[in-house]
N, C-alpha and C positions, 0 to 999 in steps of 0.2 A: 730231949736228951737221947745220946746213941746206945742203944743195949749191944751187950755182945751176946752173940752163942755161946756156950759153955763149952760146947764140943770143939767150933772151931778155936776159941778164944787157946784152950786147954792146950790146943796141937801146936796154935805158935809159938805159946810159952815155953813150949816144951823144946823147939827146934832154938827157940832162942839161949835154949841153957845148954844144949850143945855145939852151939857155934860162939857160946860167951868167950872162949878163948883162942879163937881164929880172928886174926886180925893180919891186917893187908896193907902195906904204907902208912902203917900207925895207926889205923880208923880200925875203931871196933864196931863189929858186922852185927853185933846185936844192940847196937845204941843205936845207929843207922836201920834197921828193922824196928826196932821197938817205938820209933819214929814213926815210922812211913806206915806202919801199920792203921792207924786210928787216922791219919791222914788219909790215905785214901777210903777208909769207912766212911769219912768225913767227906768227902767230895761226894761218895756213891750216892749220899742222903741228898747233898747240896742238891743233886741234880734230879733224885726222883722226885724231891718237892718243886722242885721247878718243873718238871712235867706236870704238877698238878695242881702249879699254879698259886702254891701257897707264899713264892716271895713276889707278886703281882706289889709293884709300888714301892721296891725296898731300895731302888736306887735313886740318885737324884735326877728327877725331871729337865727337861728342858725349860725356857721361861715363856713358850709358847705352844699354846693348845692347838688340838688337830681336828682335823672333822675328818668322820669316818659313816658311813655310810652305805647300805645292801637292797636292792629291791626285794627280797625275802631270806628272811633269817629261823632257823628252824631250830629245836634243841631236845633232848630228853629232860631236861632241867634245867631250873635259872635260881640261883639266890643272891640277894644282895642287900649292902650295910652299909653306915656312912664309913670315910677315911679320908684320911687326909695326905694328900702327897706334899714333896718338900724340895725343891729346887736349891741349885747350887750354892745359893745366894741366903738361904734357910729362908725362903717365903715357903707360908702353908699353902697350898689348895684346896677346897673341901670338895669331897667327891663322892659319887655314890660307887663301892666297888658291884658290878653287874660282872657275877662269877656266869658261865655258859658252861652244860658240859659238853658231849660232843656234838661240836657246831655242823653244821649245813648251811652256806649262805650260797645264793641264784650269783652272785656276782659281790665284791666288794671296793669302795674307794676309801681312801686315806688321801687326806692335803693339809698340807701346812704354809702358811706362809711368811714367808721370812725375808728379813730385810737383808741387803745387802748395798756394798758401794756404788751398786750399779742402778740398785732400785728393787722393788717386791718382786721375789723368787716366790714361784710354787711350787713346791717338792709336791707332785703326786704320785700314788702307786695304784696302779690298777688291777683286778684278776677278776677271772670265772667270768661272768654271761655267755656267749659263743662256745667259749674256748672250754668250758665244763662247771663243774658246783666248786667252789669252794670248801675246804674243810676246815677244822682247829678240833681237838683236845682241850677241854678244860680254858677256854678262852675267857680272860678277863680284860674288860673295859674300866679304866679307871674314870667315868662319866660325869661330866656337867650336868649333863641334861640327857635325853631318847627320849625320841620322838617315833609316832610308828602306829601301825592299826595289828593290835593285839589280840593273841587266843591262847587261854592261858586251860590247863587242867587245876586238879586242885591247887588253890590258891592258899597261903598261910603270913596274916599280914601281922606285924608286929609279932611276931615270934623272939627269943631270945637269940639274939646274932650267935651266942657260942654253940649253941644248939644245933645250926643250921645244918641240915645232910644230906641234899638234893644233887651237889657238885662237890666233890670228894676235894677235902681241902680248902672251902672255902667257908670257913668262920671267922667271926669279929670277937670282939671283948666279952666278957660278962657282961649284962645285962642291958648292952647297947642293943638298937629297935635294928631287925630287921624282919626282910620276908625273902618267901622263897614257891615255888610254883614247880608242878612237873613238868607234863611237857608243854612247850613253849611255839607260839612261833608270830614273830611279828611281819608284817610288811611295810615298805617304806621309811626301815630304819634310817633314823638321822641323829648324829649326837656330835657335841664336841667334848674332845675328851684330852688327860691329860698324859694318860698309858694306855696301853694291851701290849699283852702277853698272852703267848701260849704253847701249852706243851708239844705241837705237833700240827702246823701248820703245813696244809700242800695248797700252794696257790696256781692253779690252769691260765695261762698263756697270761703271766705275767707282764708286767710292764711299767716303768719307772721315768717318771719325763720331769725335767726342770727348766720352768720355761718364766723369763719375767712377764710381769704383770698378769698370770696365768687365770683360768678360773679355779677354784677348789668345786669340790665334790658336791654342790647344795649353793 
């Protein structure tokens, strides 16, 4: 739910009952405000929960998973719960959501591959090794599987998912099973996976190639 301030809420209503009888080509300037007001509060929200990663999953999927992949993965925190993703078609996927807060990876790939008239396309994207670290904000993996040689700080297994507070924004249901770890760092990340998202990606010497019969990332 959106709160308002009292003080700003106070100051628009107040402009609003001074302009209730200005009107301009028939349209009244306070139905038009008293609109647009809570719409844009409405977007401000949309967007800071999307930087922090809390609508990870909320759109429909593709019906083909990707492989994503890092020679070292580093983090102040990791929690993560089951979920289910849901394709355009209304099939479920079950997944583990693997919330990250702010990431550090040596290099990352992404591949998928996908059929087409001509034959298996591989969409891959590349960053970071050479060209510098990769970074993300609150990155979540909607995950099959990770695979990977891990070092974990304190560890907290089966904890109550709604509970979780290691990654700002990432909780599950009431009294669904998760866990969550401080700091993080795996190497030889491998996963396939059916999303990510993140609040603030910078990828170094990027690179995007679609080539058929390609290899993916693993």
């Amino acid at each position: 739910m959106i709160g308002y301030s009292g003080s700003v809420f106070d100051r628009v209503t107040a402009k609003l009952r001074i302009d209730e009888d200005a009107v301009e080509g028939g349209t009244s300037w306070r139905r038009s405000v008293a609109v647009g007001v809570p719409a844009i509060v409405a977007i401000g929200a949309m967007t800071a929960a999307m930087a922090q990663g809390a609508l990870a999953a909320s759109f429909a999927v593709s019906g083909t998973s990707f492989q994503v992949s890092s020679g070292k993965l580093t983090s102040d925190g990791l929690a993560s719960y089951v979920g289910t993703d849901t394709d355009i078609s209304g099939t479920g996927h079950p997944v583990s959501l693997l919330a990250i807060g702010d990431a550090t990876l040596s290099d990352i790939c992404q591949a998928a591959r996908v059929k087409t008239p001509l034959g298996d396309v591989v969409f891959k994207l590349t960053a970071g090794g050479q060209a510098g670290e990769v970074t993300a904000k609150n990155l979540v993996i909607d995950a099959e599987d990770l695979v990977g040689d891990a070092e974990f700080g304190v560890v907290e297994i089966g904890r109550d998912a709604s509970t979780l507070d290691k990654v700002q924004g990432a909780k599950g249901d009431p009294g669904a099973f998760g866990l969550q770890a401080g700091q993080v760092t795996v190497s030889g990340v491998q996963s396939h996976a059916w999303a990510a998202t993140g609040g603030d990606f910078k990828l170094k010497g990027l690179r995007v190639t679609v080539t058929l019969g390609g290899k993916g990332c693993f």
